[in-house]
PALOPA-701926 format. One line per 4 residues: number of its first residue (from 0); for each residue x negated, z negated, y of N, C-alpha, C, O. Coordinates in nm, 3 decimals, padded with zeros to 5 digits. Atoms other than C-alpha are relative to their C-alpha. Layout:
! PALOPA-701926
NUM) X:Z:Y:X:Z:Y:X:Z:Y:X:Z:Y; ...
***
This chain:
! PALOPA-701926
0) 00.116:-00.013:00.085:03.368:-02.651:01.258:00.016:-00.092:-00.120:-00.048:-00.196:-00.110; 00.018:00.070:00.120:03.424:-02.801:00.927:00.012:00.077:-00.119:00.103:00.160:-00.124; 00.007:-00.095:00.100:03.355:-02.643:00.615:-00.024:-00.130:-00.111:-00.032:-00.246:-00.071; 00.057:00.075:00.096:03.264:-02.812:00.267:-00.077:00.041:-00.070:-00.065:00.151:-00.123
4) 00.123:00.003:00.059:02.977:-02.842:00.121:-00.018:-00.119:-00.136:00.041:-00.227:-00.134; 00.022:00.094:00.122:02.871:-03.023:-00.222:-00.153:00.001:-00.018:-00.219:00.102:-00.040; 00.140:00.059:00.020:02.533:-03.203:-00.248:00.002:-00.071:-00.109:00.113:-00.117:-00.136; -00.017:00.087:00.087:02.437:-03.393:-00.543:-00.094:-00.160:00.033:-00.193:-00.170:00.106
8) 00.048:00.110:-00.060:02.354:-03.759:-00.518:-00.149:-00.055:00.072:-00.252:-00.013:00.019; 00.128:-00.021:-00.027:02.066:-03.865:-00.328:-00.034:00.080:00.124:-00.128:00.051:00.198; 00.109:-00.077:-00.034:02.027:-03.577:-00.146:-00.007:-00.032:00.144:00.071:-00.118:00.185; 00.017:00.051:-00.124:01.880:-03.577:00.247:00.097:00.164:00.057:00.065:00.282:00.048
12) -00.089:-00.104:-00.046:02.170:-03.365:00.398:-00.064:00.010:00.204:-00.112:-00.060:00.293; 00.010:-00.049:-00.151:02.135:-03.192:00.730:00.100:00.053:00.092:00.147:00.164:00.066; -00.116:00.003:-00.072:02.394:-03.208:01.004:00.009:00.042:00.135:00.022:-00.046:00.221; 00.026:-00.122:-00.098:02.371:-02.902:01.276:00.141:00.010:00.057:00.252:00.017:00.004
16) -00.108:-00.036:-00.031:02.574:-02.857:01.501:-00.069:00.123:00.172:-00.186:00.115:00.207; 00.104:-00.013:-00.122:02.508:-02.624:01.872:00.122:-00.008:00.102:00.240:00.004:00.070; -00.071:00.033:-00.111:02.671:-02.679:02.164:00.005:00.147:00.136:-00.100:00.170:00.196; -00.046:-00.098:-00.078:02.834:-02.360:02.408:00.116:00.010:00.097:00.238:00.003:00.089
20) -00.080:00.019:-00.112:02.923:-02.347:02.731:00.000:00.164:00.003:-00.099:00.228:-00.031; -00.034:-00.142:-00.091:03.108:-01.962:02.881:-00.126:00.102:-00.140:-00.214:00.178:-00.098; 00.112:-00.065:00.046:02.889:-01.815:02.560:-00.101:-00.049:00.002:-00.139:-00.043:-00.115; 00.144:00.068:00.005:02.554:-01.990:02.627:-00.045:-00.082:-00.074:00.038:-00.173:-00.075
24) 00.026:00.093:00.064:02.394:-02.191:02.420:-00.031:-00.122:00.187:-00.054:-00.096:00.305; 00.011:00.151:-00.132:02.370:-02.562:02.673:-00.024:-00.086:-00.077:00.031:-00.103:-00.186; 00.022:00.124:00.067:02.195:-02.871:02.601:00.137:-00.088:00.096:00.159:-00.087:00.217; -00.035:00.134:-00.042:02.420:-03.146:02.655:-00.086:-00.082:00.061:-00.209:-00.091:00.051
28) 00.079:00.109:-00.063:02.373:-03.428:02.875:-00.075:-00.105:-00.137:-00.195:-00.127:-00.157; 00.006:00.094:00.094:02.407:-03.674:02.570:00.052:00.069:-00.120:00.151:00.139:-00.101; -00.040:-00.033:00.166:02.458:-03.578:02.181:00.017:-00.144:-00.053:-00.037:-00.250:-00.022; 00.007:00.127:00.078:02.569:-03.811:01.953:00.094:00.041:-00.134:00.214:00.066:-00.134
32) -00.091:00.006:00.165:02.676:-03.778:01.560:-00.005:-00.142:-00.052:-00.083:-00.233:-00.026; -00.061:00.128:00.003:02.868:-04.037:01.401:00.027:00.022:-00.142:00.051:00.133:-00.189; -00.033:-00.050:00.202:02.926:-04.031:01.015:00.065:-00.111:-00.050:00.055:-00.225:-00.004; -00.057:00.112:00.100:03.131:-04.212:00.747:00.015:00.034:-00.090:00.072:00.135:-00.133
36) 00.055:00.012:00.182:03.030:-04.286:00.421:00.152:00.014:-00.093:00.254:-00.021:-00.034; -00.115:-00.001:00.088:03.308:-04.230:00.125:00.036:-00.149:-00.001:00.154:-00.165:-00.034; -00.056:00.115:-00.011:03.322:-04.629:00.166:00.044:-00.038:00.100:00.090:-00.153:00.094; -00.061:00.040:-00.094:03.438:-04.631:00.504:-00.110:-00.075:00.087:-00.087:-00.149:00.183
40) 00.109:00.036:-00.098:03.089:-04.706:00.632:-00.033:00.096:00.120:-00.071:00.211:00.096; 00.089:-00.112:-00.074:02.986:-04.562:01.003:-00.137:-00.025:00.052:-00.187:-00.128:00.097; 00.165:-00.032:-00.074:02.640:-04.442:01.114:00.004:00.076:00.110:00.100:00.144:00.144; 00.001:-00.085:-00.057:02.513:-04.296:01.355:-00.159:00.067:00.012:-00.247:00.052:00.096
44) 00.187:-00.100:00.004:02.172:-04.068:01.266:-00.042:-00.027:00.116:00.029:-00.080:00.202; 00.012:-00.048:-00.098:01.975:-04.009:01.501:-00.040:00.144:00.035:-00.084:00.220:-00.051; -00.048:-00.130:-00.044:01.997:-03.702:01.691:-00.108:00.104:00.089:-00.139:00.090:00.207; 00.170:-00.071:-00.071:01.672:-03.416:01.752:00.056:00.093:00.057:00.170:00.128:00.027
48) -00.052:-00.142:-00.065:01.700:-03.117:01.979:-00.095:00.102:-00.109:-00.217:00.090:-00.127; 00.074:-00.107:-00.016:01.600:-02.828:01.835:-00.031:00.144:00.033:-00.113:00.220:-00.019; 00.036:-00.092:-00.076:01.628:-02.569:02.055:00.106:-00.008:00.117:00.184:-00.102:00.102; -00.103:-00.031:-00.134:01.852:-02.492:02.387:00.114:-00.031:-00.099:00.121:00.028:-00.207
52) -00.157:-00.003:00.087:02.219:-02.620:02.242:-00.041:-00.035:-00.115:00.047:-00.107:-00.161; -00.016:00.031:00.156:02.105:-02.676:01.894:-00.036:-00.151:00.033:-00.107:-00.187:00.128; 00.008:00.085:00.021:02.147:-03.026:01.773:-00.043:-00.039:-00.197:-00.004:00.042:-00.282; -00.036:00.040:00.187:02.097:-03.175:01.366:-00.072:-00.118:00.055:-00.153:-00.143:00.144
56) 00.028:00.176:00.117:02.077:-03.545:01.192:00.000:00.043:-00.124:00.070:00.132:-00.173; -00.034:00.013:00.096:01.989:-03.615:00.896:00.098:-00.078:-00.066:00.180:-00.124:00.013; -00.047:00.100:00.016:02.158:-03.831:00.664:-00.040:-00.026:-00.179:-00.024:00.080:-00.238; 00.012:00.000:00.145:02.074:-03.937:00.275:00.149:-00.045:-00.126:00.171:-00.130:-00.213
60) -00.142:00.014:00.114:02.416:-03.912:00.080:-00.017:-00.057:-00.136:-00.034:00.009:-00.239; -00.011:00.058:00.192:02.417:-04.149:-00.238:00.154:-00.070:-00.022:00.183:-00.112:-00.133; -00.113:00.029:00.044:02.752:-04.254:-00.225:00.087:00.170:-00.033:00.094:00.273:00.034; -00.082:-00.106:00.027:02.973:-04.018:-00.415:00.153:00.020:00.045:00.240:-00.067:00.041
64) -00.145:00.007:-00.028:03.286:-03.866:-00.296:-00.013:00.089:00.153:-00.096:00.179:00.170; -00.015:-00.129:-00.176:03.388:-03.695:00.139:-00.066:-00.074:00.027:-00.062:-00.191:-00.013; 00.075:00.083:-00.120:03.160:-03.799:00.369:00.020:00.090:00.107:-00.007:00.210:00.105; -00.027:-00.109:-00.122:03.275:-03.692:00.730:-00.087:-00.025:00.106:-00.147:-00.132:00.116
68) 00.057:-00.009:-00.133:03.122:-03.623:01.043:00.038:00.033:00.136:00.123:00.122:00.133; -00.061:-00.056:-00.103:03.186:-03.575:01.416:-00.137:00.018:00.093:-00.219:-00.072:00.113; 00.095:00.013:-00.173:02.949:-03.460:01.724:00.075:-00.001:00.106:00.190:00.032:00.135; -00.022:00.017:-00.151:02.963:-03.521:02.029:-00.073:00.017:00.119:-00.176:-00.045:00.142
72) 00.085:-00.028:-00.144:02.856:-03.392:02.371:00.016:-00.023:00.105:00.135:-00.009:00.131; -00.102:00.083:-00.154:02.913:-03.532:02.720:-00.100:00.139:00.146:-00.175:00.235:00.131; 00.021:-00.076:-00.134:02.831:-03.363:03.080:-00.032:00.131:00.010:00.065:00.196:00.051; -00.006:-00.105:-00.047:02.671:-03.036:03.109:00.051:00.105:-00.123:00.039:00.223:-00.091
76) -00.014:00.002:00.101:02.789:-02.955:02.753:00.114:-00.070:-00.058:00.093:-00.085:-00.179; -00.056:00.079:00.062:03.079:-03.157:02.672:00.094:00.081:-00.100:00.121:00.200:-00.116; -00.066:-00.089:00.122:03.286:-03.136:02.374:-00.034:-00.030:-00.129:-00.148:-00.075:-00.135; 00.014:00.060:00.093:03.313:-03.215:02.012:00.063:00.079:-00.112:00.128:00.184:-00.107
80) -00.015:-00.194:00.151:03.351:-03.029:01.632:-00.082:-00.178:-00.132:-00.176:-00.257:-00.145; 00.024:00.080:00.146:03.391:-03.237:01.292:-00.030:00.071:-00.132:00.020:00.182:-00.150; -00.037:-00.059:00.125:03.325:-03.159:00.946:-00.057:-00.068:-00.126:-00.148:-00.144:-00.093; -00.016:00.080:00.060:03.306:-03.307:00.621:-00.113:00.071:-00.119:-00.127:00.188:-00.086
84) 00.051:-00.036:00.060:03.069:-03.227:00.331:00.029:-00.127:-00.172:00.058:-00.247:-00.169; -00.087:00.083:00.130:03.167:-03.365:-00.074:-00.179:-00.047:-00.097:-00.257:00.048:-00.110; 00.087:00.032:00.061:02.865:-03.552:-00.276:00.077:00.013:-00.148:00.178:-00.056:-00.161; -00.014:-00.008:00.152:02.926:-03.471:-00.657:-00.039:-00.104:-00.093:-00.121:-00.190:-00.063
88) 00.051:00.140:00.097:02.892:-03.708:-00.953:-00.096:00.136:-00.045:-00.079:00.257:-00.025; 00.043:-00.089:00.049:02.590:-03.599:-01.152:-00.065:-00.072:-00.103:-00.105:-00.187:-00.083; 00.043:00.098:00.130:02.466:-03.703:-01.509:-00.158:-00.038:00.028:-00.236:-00.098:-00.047; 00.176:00.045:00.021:02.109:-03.729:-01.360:-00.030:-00.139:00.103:-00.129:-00.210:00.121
92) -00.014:00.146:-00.116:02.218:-04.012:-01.093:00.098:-00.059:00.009:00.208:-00.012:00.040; -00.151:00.085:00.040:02.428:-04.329:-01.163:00.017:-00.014:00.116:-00.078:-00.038:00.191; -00.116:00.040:-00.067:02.713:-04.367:-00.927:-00.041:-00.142:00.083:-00.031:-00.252:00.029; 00.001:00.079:-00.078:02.636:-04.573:-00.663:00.149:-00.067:00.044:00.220:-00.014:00.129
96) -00.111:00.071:-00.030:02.935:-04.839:-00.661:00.049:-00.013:00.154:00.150:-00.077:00.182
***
């Protein structure tokens, strides 16, 4: 699961992921997303259900440049899926150093 995406600075990105066992959607025992900032900073959102298997975090991207991601699922659900999304420079928001 990784695709790219371009947000412009600022924005509150949303980070979905769902989790499938044999076809089924399955909640995991435990979820957990983990992120790193274009400076080599990690987070870790925190993490809502919203529905059977579906997971998302937010996160507010102001550093410009990749910011990647990984989930993670443990026991009845386990298993894991990265992907990366690109923040743009933009003349309406200075560059967060």
């Amino acid at each position: 699961m990784s695709r790219q995406n371009a947000y412009a600075p600022g924005t509150r990105v949303r980070l979905y992921t769902e989790f499938v066992v044999d076809g089924d959607l399955t909640n995991p025992t435990d979820a957990v997303c983990e992120v790193i900032d274009p400076a080599g900073a990690h987070t870790t959102p925190t993490v809502a259900s919203v529905s059977t298997g579906v997971r998302e975090a937010f996160v507010t991207a102001v550093l410009e440049g990749d910011w990647y991601y990984r989930w993670t699922g443990t026991g009845t659900a386990e298993g894991a899926a990265e992907g990366r999304f690109r923040v743009a420079t933009s003349p309406f928001v200075p560059v967060v150093p």
